[in-house]
N, C-alpha and C positions, 0 to 999 in steps of 0.2 A: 226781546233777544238778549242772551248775554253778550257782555263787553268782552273783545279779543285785544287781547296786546304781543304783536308780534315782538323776539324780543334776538336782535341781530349784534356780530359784530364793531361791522358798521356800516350806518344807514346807506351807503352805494350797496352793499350785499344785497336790498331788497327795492328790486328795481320797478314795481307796479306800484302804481294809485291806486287806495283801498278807502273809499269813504268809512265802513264799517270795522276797519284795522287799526289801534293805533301801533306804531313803531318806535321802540325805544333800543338803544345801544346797549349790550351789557352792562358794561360801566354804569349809565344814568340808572340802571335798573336795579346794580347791587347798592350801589353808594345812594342813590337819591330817590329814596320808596316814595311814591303818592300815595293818596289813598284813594280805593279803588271799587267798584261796587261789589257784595258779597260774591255776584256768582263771574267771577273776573276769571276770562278763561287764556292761561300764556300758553302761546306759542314757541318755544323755544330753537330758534334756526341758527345757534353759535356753529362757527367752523367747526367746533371739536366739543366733545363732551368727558377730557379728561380728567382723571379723579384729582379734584382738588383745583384742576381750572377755571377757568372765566364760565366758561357754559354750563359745568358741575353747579357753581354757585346759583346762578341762574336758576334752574331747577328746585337745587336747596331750598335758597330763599324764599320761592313763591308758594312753596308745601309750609315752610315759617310761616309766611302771611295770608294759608289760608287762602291762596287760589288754584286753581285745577292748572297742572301744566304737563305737557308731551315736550318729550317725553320725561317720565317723574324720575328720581334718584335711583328706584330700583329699577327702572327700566338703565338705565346706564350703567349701573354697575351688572344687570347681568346679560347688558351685551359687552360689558368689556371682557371677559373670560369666557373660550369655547365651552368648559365644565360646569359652567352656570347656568347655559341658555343650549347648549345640547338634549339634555334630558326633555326639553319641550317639543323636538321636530319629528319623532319616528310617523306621529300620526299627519302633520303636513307631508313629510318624503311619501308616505304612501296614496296619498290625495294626489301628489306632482305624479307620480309614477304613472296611477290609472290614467291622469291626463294625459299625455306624454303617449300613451299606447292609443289611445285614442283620436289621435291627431291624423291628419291626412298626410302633413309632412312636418314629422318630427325631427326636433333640431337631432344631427348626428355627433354634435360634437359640445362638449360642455360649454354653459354659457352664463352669463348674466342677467338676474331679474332686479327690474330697479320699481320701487314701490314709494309710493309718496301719496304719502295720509291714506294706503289703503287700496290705494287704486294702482292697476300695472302698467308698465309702458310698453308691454305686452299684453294684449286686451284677450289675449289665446290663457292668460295663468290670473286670469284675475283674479278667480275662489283662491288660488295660491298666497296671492296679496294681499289679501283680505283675511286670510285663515293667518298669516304672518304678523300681519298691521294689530291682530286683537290679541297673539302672543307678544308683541312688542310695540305697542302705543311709542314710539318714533315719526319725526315726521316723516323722514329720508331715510330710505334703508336700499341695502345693495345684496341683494341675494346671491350667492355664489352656487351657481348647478353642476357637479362634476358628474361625467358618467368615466364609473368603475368598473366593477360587474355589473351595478344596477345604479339607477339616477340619485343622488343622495344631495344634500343639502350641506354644500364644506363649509360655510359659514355667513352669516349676518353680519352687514356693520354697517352704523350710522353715514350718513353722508352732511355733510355742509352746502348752502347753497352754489359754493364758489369752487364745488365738484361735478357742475353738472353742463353739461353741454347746453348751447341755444335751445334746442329741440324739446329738450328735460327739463329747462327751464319753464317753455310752455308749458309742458303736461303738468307739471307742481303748481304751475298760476291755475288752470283749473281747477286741479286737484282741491287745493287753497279753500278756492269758493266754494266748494261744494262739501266740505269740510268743514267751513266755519255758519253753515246752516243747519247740520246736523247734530243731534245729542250725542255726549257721551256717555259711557258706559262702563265699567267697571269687567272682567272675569272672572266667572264663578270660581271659588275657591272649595276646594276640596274637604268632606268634612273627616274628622276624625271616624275611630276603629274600633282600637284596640285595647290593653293594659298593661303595659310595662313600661317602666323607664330606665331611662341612660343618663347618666350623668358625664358628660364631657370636661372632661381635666389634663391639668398636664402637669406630671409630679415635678418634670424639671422648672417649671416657672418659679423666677425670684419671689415674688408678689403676688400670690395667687387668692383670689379673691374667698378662696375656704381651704385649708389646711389639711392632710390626710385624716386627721382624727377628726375636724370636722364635718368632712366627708363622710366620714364612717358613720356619724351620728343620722346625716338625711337615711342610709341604709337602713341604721336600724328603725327610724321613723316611717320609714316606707314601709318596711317590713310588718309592723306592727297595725299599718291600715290595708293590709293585704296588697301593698304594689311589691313589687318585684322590682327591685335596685342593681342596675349594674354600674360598674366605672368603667367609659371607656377614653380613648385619646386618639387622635388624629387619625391614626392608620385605621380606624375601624370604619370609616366614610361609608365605604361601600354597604356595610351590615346596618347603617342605621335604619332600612326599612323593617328593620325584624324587633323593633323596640315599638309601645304605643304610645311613648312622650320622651321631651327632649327637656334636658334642664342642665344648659352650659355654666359650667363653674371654671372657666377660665378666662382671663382678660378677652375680650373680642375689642375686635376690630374690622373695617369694611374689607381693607384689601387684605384680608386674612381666613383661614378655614373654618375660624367660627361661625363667620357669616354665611358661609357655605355649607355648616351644619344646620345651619338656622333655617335656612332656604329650603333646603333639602326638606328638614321637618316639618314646613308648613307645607309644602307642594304636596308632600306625603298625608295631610289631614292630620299633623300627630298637633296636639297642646303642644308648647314652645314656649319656654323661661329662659334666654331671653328670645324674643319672638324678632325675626329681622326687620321691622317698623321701628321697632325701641332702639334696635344697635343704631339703624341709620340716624335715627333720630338725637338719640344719644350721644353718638362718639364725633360727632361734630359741635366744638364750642358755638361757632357761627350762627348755626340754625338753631340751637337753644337761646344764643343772646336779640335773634330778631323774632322767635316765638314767645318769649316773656315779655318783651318788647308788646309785642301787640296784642297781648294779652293783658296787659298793667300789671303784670307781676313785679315786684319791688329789687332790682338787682345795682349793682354798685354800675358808676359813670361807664359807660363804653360805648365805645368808635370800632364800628366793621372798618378795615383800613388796604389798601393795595400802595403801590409804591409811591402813585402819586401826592395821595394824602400825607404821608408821614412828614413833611417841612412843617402845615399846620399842625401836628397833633398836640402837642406840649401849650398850644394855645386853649384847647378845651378839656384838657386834662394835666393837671397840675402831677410832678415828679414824690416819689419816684410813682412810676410807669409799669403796669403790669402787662406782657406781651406776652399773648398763646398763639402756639400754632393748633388749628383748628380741628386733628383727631388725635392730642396728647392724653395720656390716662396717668392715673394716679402721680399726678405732679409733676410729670414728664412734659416735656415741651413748652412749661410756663417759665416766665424769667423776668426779673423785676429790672428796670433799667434806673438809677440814680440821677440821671443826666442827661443832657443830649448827646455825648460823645457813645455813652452805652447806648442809649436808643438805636443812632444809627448802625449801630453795628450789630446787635441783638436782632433786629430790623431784617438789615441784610441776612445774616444767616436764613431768618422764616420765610422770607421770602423768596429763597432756594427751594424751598419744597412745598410751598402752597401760593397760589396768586391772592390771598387773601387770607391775611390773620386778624386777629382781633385785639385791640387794644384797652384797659379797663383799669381804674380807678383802684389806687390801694389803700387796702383797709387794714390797719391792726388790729388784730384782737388774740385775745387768747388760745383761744378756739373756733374748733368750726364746728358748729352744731351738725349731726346727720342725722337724718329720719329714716326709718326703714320704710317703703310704702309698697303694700302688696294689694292689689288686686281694690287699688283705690282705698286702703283702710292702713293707718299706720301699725306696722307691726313691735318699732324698737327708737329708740331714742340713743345715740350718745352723742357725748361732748371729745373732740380728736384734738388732741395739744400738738401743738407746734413742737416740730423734731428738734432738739437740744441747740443753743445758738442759729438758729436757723427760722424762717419766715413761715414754710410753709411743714404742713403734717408729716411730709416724708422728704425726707433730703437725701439728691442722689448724689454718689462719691464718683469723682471721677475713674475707678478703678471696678464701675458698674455694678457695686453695691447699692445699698441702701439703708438708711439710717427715719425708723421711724419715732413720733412721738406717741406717749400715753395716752392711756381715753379711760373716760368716766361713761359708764352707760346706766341709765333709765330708764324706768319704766312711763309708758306714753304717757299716763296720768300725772306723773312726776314731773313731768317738762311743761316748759310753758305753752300755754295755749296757742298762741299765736304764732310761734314757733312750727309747731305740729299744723296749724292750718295752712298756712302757706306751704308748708309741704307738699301737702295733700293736693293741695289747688295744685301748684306748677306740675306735681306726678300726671297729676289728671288729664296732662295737655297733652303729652305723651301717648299713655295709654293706660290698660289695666295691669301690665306685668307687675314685675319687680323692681323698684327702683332703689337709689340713695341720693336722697337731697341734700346738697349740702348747703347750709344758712349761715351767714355771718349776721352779729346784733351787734349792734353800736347806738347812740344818743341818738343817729338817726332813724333806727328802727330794724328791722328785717330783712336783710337784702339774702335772696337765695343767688349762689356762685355757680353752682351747676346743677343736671340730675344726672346720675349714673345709672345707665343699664343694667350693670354688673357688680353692684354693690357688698363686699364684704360680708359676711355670714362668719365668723368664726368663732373658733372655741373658747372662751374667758373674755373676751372682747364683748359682741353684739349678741351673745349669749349669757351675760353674766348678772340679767335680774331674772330671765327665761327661762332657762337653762334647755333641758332639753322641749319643751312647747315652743320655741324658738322654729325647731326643723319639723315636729309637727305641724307646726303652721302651715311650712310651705307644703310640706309633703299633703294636708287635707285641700290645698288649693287646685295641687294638679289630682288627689282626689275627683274630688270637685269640677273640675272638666271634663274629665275622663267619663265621667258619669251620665253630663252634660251631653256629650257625643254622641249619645243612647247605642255603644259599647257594650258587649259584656265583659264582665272578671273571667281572665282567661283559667279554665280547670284545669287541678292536679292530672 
C-alpha cells in the first residue's frame, strides 16, 4: 500500500484516528521535509489554497519532492479563476441536466453539491461528483447549481475542512477511507492536429524575452520549413484555437495570461513553448530550490524561510544575504540584505506578498553563465556581466527602467563541459521545453541559480555565434512535434 500523508493546518482541523494516515501541519511540511517512501501520496486539506499561501506551498513542494498530491498546483490555480476551469463543464452541465430531468423530484430551486474525494453528499448526482472530482482532483469542492433558463454550473471552489458542517464532516471521514484504498490516475490529455503557429508577444514589454527583429527572424525560420508564423498578443485569446502550436515570447507568469494561453494550448492538443508544467514549475524560485535540492543538483546555501524563521537565519547563512520573493523574473524581486537591520526590513516587505520566500547564500562573480536548453540538448551558451556598478545582470531604476549588463556568447563546444552538463541535468528536471540555466562557478565549483521557462532568444546576443540556425533550431523543434502529432501540413 502506498504511504498517505495528510497534510492540515492544524492538527485539531483533522479530527479522526487513521492508523494508515500520517498527519502533518503545513508548517512541519514546508519547513521540516522527511524523507518519505517513492510512491508517498499527500493529501492536501489546508483551509485555503491561495496563490502564494500556506496551502499553495503545500502542494508546491510535494510536486518538488516528487510525491503525488491533491490537489496539484495546476488544479489550484485553475480553480482559482472562472476563465480557467469554465471551458471544462459544458459536458458535466449536460450529464446534470439529463439527470435533473430524470428525477422523480427535482430540486425547483438552485442548489449546492458538495463533493469530497469524488463521492456526493447527494448520492442522486453522484456520476456528477465523480465526472467533477476527475476534472478537478480536489479533495473538497462545492458545486454551485443555478437554474436560469436551464440548469448550469455557476461555479467550483475548494473547501477547507473547518467549512463543513458535522454531517460533511462524516461523509469526507468516509469518503477519506475509501479514497486512500484506491489508485490514482491521471486525465487523458488531448492529442495535437494541426500546423500553424502563434507566437505570443507584447510590443509594449520593457524586457521582452525576443525583440521585434528577433521575432521577425523565428518568421522567417518558420517560413522556410513550411510553418505558417503569426504574431499575436493578448486580445487574440479567443482565436488561439485557429493556430496548430503556441510559442509564447513574452515574460509569463502564473497569475497572468500567459499561463492561460499556455493552458488554453495544451487543453486544445496544440505543442506549447512554453508549455504550462514548465511556467508553474519555473516562475517559482521555491520549488526549483527544493527540486535541485532533492535531486543533488549543486546550487549556492539556501533556507525556504516564513516569518518565523527569519530571527535564526543570519545564523546559517553568513551576510550579505540574498532575499527572493518566490515568482520574481529577470532580477525583479531579489534584493541583497548587508545586515540585519536590512534583512528585517527587506523581510517585511516579501512577506507582504508571499507566506514564504527564499533566502540564499551570495556569490560574486563576474558572470552568470546561461545555457540555452531545448528539448534536453543544449542549444547556445553565453556568459551575462553584471549591469554597471551593480551586483546583479540587470539593474532596475527606481523610475521603472532598467539598466542591463554585457554578455559574451559561445558556442556549446566552446564552454566548459561541466558547465553545459549541469545544465542539461537540472533542464531535465523540468521537462523537454525551452529553458535558460543559469550557473555561477567559483573555487567551489558549479552552482546553477535558477532555470527560466522563458529564456531570452535575441538578436546579437544568444544569436551571435548562430546566427540565424539559432531560430531554426527552434522553429524544426516545434517542426518536429507537429509531425510527431501525425498532423498534416495544412494546403494552399
Amino acid at each position: 500500500m502506498p504511504s498517505h500523508v495528510v497534510v492540515v493546518d492544524r492538527r485539531s482541523d483533522f479530527p479522526w484516528a487513521k492508523a494508515n494516515l500520517q498527519v502533518a501541519t503545513a508548517r512541519d511540511y514546508i519547513l521540516k521535509p522527511e524523507q518519505k517512501p517513492k510512491n508517498t501520496r499527500v493529501i492536501n486539506l489546508s483551509r485555503g489554497y491561495d496563490y502564494l499561501g500556506t496551502g499553495y506551498y503545500v502542494s508546491l513542494l510535494a510536486e518538488a519532492r516528487g510525491e503525488r498530491v491533491i490537489p496539484s498546483v495546476k488544479t489550484i490555480l485553475d480553480l482559482s479563476q472562472k476563465t480557467l476551469y469554465r471551458p471544462a463543464l459544458p459536458e458535466v452541465e449536460e450529464t446534470l441536466r439529463r439527470k435533473i430531468k430524470r428525477l422523480a423530484q427535482p430540486p425547483e430551486t438552485s442548489f449546492n453539491l458538495y463533493v469530497f474525494f469524488g463521492h456526493a453528499d447527494d448520492r442522486r448526482f453522484q456520476e456528477i461528483a465523480r465526472r467533477v472530482f476527475d476534472l478537478f482532483r480536489c479533495p473538497l469542492l462545492k458545486v454551485q447549481v443555478r437554474l436560469k433558463q436551464d440548469w448550469t454550473i455557476h461555479a467550483v471552489e475548494p473547501l477547507g475542512l473547518d467549512d463543513l458542517t458535522p454531517e460533511q464532516a462524516a461523509q469526507v471521514e468516509t469518503a477519506l477511507d475509501q479514497y486512500t484504498h484506491a489508485s490514482w490516475r491521471e486525465p487523458a490529455v488531448r492529442s495535437a492536429a494541426r500546423f500553424t503557429l502563434a507566437i505570443l508577444q507584447n510590443p509594449k514589454e520593457e524586457l521582452p524575452p525576443s525583440s521585434p527583429r528577433a521575432l521577425q527572424k523565428f518568421v522567417k525560420a518558420g517560413e522556410s520549413l513550411g510553418i505558417e508564423v503569426d504574431l499575436i498578443e493578448k486580445g487574440d485569446y479567443l482565436r488561439l484555437a485557429e493556430y496548430d502550436a503556441l510559442f509564447i515570447r513574452e515574460t509569463t507568469n502564473l497569475d497572468h495570461h500567459t499561463y492561460r494561453f499556455a493552458k488554453k494550448a495544451e487543453k486544445e492538443g496544440m505543442p506549447v513553448i512554453d508549455d504550462p508544467d514548465s511556467i508553474l514549475k519555473c516562475t517559482n524560485k521555491v520549488y526549483l530550490a527544493e527540486l535541485l535540492k532533492a535531486h543533488r543538483v549543486p546550487t549556492p546555501r539556501t533556507v525556504i524561510l516564513d516569518k518565523r524563521g527569519l530571527p535564526g537565519l543570519d545564523q546559517e547563512i553568513p551576510y550579505p544575504i540574498v532575499l527572493k520573493i518566490p515568482d520574481g523574473s529577470f532580477s525583479r524581486g531579489v534584493f541583497k540584505a548587508q545586515n540585519r537591520s536590512e534583512l528585517e526590513a527587506t523581510a517585511e516587505s516579501l512577506f507582504e506578498e508571499s507566506a514564504i520566500i527564499l533566502a540564499q547564500e551570495f556569490m560574486f562573480t563576474e558572470f552568470d553563465w546561461r545555457v540555452g536548453v531545448l528539448n534536453r540538448q543544449p542549444i547556445f551558451v553565453c556568459q551575462y556581466l553584471m549591469a554597471k556598478k551593480h551586483w546583479q545582470i540587470v539593474k532596475h531604476a527606481g523610475n521603472g527602467r532598467a539598466e542591463q549588463g554585457s554578455a559574451r556568447t559561445l558556442l556549446v563546444e566552446e564552454a566548459p563541459r561541466e558547465v553545459v552538463e549541469t545544465a542539461v541535468r537540472a533542464a531535465g528536471l523540468i521537462g523537454n521545453g525551452l529553458y535558460g540555466v543559469d550557473l555561477k562557478q567559483n573555487d567551489r565549483g558549479i552552482h546553477v541559480i535558477e532555470i527560466n521557462d522563458n529564456p531570452n532568444l535575441d538578436l546579437g546576443v544568444e544569436d551571435a555565434k548562430l546566427k540565424d540556425e539559432l531560430y531554426r533550431t527552434v522553429m524544426r523543434e516545434f517542426l518536429r512535434r507537429l509531425e510527431q502529432s501525425g498532423g498534416n501540413l495544412r494546403q494552399p
